[in-house]
Each structure stands twice: as C-alpha cells, then as structure tokens.
C-alpha positions as CSV (number, residue, x, y, z in Angstrom):
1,X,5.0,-11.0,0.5
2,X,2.3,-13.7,-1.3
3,X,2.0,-14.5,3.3
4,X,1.3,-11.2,4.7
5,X,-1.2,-10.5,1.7
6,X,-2.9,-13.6,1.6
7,X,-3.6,-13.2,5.6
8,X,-4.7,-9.4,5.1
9,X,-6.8,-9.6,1.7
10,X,-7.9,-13.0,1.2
11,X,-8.8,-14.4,4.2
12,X,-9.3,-10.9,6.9
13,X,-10.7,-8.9,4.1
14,X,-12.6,-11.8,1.8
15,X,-11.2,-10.5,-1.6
16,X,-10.9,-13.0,-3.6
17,X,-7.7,-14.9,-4.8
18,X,-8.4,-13.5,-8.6
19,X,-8.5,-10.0,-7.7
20,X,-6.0,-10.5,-5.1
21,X,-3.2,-11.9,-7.8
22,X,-4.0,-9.9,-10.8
23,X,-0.8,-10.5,-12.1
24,X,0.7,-7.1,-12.2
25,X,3.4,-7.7,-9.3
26,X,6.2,-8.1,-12.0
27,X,5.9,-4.5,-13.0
28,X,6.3,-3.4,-9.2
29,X,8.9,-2.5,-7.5
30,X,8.3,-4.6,-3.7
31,X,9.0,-4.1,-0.6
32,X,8.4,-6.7,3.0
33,X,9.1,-5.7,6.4
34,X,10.3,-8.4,9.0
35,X,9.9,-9.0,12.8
36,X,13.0,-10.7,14.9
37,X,12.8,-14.0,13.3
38,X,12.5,-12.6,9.9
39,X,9.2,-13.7,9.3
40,X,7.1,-11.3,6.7
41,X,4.9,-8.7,9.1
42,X,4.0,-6.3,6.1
43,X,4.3,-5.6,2.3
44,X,3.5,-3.1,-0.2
45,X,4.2,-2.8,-3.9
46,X,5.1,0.3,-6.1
47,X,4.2,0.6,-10.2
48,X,7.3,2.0,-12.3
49,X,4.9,5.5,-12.3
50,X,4.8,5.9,-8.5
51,X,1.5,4.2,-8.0
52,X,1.4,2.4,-4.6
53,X,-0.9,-0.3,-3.5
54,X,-1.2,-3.8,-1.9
55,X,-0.3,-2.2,1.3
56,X,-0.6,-5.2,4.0
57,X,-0.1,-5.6,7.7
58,X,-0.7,-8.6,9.7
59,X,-2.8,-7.8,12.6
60,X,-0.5,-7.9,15.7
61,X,2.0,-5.5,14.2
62,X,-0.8,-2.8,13.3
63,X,-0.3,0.4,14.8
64,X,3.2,-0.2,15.0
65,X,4.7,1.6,12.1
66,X,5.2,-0.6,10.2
67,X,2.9,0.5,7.6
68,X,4.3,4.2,7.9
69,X,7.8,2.6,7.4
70,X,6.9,0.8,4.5
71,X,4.9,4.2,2.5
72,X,7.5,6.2,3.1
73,X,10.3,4.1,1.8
74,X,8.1,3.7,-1.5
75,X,7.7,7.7,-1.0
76,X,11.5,8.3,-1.1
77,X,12.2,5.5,-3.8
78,X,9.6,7.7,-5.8
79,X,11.0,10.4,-5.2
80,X,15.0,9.9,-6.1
81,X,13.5,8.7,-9.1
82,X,12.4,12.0,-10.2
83,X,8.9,11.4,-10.8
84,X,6.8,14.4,-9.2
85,X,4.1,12.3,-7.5
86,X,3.1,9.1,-6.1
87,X,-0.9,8.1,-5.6
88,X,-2.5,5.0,-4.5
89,X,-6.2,4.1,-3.8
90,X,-6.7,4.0,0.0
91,X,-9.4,1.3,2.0
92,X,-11.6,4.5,3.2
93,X,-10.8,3.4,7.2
94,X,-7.0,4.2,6.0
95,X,-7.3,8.0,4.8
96,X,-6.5,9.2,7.8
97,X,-3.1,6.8,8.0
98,X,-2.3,8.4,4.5
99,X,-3.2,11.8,5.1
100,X,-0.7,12.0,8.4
101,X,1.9,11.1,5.8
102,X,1.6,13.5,3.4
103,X,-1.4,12.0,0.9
104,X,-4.5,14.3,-0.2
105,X,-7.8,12.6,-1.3
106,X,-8.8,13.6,-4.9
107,X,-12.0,12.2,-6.3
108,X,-15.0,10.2,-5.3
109,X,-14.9,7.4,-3.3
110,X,-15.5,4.3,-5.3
111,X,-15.3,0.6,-5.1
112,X,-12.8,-1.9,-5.8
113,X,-12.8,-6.0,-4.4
114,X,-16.3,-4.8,-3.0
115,X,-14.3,-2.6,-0.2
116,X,-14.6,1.4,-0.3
117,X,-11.5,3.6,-2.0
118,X,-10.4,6.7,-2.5
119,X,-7.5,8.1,-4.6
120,X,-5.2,10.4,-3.0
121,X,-1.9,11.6,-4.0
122,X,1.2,13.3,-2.7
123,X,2.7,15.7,-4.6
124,X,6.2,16.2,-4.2
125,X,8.2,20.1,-4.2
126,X,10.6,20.6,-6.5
C-alpha cells in the first residue's frame, strides 16, 4: 500500500509526504491489488462512513481495471454495510473513470495537495 501510493502521489504527482500520510489510514478500511508475483499494482482506502480515497495505480497497469476493481469492491463493502452512500473527492482527469461506475459530481471543484477535486457520490437503491 505505503509502495503503490508513494510512486503515484509523492513522487508522479509531487504531493508532499505530510499530506500524503496524514495519519488517518487506521480508521480505513484497505484494500491492494497484486500482479503475478504479488507485488502491490494498486490501493485504495475506505473511511468507516463510506468515504473513499487514496485511490492509486502504478502506471503500467492503468487502464487495466484495476482501478474499477478496486472502487467497486469498496462500493459493495459499503454497501453490505447498510450505509446508503459512498463519496470520494475525484483528481478532475478521473470524473469520467467515476462517473462510468456509478459516481455523480456534486459541488464545486476545489483544491486539495495543489491538484483539482471534485466530490461526487453514489447513492445506493434501497
């Protein structure tokens, strides 16, 4: 986990290690995805409220879906759990990757680790 989002935030994206570890990853729930030779190839965390974030894939396996994989397994933990959304805050070149899988934007865009975000949500039926 620490890998993969050390190689996508830090050093691909230049946010820096403070904002990058703000030490709220014990609350999360956490998942990794693994190639072959199980090394890490993408992670993501989930708060206890359904809010998803520090979604990271190293480069080569982009476009893959591994991502997708990794959002909707959050999605379905969310959902089992009975809570009747899940939100995140989407990199603004990644609201289209969210939107095919169910998110809506809500709000203005604004920024966070000096990148561009918008919050979106998925509501789920009952």
């Amino acid at each position: 986990m620490c890998q993969v989002r050390y190689e996508v935030f830090v050093i691909e994206q230049s946010v820096t290690e403070d904002e990058e570890w703000d030490g709220q990853d014990g609350h999360c729930q956490h998942v990794l995805a693994f190639d072959e030779h199980q090394q890490a190839i993408g992670t993501a965390r989930m708060f206890p409220e359904g809010r998803i974030g520090r979604m990271a894939v190293i480069k080569p396996w982009r476009g893959r879906g591994v991502g997708r994989a990794l959002l909707l397994h959050l999605v379905q933990r969310a959902q089992r759990s009975g809570l009747p959304q899940c939100e995140l805050h989407a990199q603004t070149h990644a609201v289209g990757f969210y939107e095919k899988n169910g998110f809506t934007v809500v709000g203005a865009q604004f920024m966070d680790a000096n990148i561009a975000h918008r919050k979106m949500v998925r509501i789920f039926k009952s």
